[in-house]
N, C-alpha and C positions, 0 to 999 in steps of 0.2 A: 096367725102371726104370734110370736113367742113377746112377753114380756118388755124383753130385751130390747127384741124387733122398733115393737111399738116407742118404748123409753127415748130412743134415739131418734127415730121418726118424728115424734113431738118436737124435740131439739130442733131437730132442723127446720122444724116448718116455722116454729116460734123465729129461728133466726132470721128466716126468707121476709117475714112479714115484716119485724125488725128492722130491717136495711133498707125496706122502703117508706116507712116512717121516718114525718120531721123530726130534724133532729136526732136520728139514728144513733150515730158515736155517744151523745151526750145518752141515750136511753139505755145503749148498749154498758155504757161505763157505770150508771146507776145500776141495772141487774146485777151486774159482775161485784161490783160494791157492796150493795146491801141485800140482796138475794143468795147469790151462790157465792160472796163471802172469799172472793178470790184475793183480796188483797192482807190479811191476815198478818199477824207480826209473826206466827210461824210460818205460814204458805211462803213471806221473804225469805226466812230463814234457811227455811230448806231451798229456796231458790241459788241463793247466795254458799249452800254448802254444796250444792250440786256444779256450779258456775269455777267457784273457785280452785277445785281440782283440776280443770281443764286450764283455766288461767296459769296457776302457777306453775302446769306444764310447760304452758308458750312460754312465759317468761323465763324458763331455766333454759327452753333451747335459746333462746336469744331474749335477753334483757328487756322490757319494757319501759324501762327509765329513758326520758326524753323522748320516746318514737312518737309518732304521728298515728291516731289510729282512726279508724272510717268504721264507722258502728251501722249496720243497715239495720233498721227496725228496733229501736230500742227501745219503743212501748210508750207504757201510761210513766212510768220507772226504769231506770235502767240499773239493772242490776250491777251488772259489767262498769257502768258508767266512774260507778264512786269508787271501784276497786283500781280500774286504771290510775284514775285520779291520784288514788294510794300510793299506787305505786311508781308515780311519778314521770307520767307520762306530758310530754311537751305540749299537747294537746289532744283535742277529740272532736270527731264532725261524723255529727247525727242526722241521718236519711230518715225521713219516714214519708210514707205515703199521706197520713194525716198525723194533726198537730194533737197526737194527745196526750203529751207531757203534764205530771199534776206534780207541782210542787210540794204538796201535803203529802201524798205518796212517798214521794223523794225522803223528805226530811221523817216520816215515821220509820224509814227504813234506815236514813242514817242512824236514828234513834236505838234502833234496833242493836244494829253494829257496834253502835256504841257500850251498849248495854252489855258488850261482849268483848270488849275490849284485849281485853287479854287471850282471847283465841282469836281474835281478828289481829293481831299482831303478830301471832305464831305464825299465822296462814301467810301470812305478806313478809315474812321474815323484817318486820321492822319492831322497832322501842313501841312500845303502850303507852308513851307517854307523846310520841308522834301522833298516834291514834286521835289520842284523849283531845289535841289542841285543833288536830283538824274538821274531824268530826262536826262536833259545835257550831264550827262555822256554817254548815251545811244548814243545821236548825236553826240557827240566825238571820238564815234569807228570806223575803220577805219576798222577793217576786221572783217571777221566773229568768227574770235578765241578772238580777244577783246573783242566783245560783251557777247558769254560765259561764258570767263572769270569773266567781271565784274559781270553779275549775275548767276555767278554757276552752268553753264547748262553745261547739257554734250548732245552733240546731237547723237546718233547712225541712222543714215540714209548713205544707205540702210541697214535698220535694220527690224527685225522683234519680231513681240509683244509675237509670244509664245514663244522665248527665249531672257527670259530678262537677259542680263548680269548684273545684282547684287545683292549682298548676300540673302538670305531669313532674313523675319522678318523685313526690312529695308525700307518697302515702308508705307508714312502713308495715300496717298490718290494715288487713279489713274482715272484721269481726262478725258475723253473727250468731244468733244461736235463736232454733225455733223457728226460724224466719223465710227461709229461703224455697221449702214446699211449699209457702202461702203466694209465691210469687206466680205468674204466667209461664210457661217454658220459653217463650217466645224474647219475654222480658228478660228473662235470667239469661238466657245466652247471648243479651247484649249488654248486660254487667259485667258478666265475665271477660268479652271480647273490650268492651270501654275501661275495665280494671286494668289490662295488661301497662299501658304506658303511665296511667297513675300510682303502681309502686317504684318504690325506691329501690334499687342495686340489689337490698336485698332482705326488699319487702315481700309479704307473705297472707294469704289467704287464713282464717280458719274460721270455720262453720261447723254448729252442731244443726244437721237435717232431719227434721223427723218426717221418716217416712210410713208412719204407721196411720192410719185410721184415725180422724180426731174425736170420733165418737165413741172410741173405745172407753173413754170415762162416763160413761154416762148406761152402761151397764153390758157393754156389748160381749165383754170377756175375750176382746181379740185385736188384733190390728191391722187387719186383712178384710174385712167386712165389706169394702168400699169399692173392692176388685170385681165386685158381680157385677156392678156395673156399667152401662157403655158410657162415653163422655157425655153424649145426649141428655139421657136419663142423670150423670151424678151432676151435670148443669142445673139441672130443674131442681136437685135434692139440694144442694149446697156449692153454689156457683154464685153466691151474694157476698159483700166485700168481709163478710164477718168467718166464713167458715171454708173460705173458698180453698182446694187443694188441688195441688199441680199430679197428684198421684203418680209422679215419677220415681224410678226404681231406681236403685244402685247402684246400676252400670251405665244407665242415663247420665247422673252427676260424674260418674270416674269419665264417663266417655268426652265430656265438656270439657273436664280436666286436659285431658289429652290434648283435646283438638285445639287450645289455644297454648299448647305447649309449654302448661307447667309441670314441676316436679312435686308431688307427692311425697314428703318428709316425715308426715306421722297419718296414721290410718287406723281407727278402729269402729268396727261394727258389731253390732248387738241382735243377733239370733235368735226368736223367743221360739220355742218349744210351742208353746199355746199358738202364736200362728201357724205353725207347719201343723201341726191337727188339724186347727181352722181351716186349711186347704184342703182335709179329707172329705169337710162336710158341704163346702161352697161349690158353687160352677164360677169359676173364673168368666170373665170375659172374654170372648176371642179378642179384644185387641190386647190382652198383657198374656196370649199363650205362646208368645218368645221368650219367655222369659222362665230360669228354673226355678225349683219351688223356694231353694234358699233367697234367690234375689226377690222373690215375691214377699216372700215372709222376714225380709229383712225392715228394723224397725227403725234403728239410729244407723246413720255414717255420721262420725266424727273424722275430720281431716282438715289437715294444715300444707298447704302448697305452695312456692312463689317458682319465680323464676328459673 
């Protein structure tokens, strides 16, 4: 077994044992914290400059000022959270499966943005002086009902995406990003089938999927690694609430698309070179040998769809 091999093997077994310890979430948020360092004033940064290009897409095809937006999985922080906010959004309703919203997060991030005021205002086409007074507010909150409050989130955690609690017709975007591979298939195609009468006229889907390998950081050099194996065997390896992957391909997600009959308005995918190699040196599983080598070795679908 290669390095590599080994590197990511550890990962996962660390994570298996993880999820079934007390208190798991809160252990799992401490590692992430003060071991591997995930929450960084750059790791947001670049969170936030990666986010924000896809955002200010949606928003030029159709405005974000005043809409209603449905965020499925917005984390410890939402990145997304404080830029809608920005940009003047009517509201926002936060799904997660668990509550682990951290205010200190939130506000070291607003800190952040603030600290940058003047490209955070290029990015959002608004005054730096708009920035400057809302901002603050964010670091002036004191609990996590304050922070809601001032930007009109309602957060439902532990909550769940196929039953959204509010009215039909009511949602004008439903966001995620990251999020959507971590789901069950099972689950995901009764979000999708439960989303259709919860947008509005001419409300709109947009999801960033990654469909790549989550182990790929942790040295594996690919994002196809996870294909050798059967559903059986990637159960036992990372089938715990921490790492769990729905390892659906790209014509899975368009085909869902399809079958509850919306229309696909913006579409891009990201091809890495380094997985199609990695197909030379793997045995695929027989249950993804329907599929071609591009939709195997496909990493990101970014796509935006409503009605």
């Amino acid at each position: 077994m290669s390095n590599n091999q080994l590197k990511w093997k550890i990962k996962a077994f660390v994570q298996n044992i993880i999820s079934i310890l007390p208190y798991s979430v809160q252990l799992n948020y401490f590692l992430q914290k003060y071991v591997t360092k995930s929450f960084t004033v750059a790791s947001m940064i670049n969170d936030y400059n990666v986010q924000i290009k896809q955002i200010n897409l949606i928003n030029r095809r159709e405005s974000l000022e005043n809409k209603r937006i449905l965020e499925i999985g917005p984390g410890w922080f939402s990145i997304s959270g404080l830029i809608f906010w920005l940009l003047k959004s009517k509201s926002i309703y936060w799904v997660d499966t668990r509550r682990n919203f951290k205010l200190d997060l939130t506000k070291r991030y607003a800190e952040a943005l603030l600290s940058r005021s003047d490209q955070v205002a290029k990015d959002l086409g608004l005054d730096v002086l708009e920035i400057e007074e809302k901002l603050p507010q964010v670091v002036l909150c004191k609990t996590d009902s304050d922070f809601f409050e001032l930007c009109n989130i309602n957060y439902d955690a532990p909550g769940d995406a196929r039953s959204i609690k509010l009215e039909n017709n009511t949602i004008d975007l439903i966001y995620s990003w990251g999020v959507l591979e971590h789901i069950p298939w099972i689950h995901l195609c009764e979000i999708f089938e439960n989303s259709v009468p919860l947008l509005s006229e001419s409300g709109r889907h947009y999801h960033n999927i990654g469909m790549q390998d989550h182990f790929h950081d942790a040295g594996l050099g690919n994002g196809v690694n996870f294909l050798k194996y059967s559903s059986v065997t990637w159960k036992l390896i990372a089938g715990n609430k921490f790492a769990f992957h729905n390892r659906k391909r790209i014509t899975d997600y368009l085909g869902l698309i399809e079958k509850n009959n919306f229309k696909i308005n913006y579409r891009w995918e990201e091809l890495l070179d380094l997985n199609l190699s990695a197909l030379d040196k793997i045995k695929v599983h027989k249950e993804f040998q329907g599929y071609t080598r591009e939709e195997l070795a496909c990493s990101h679908l970014l796509v935006e769809f409503g009605k």
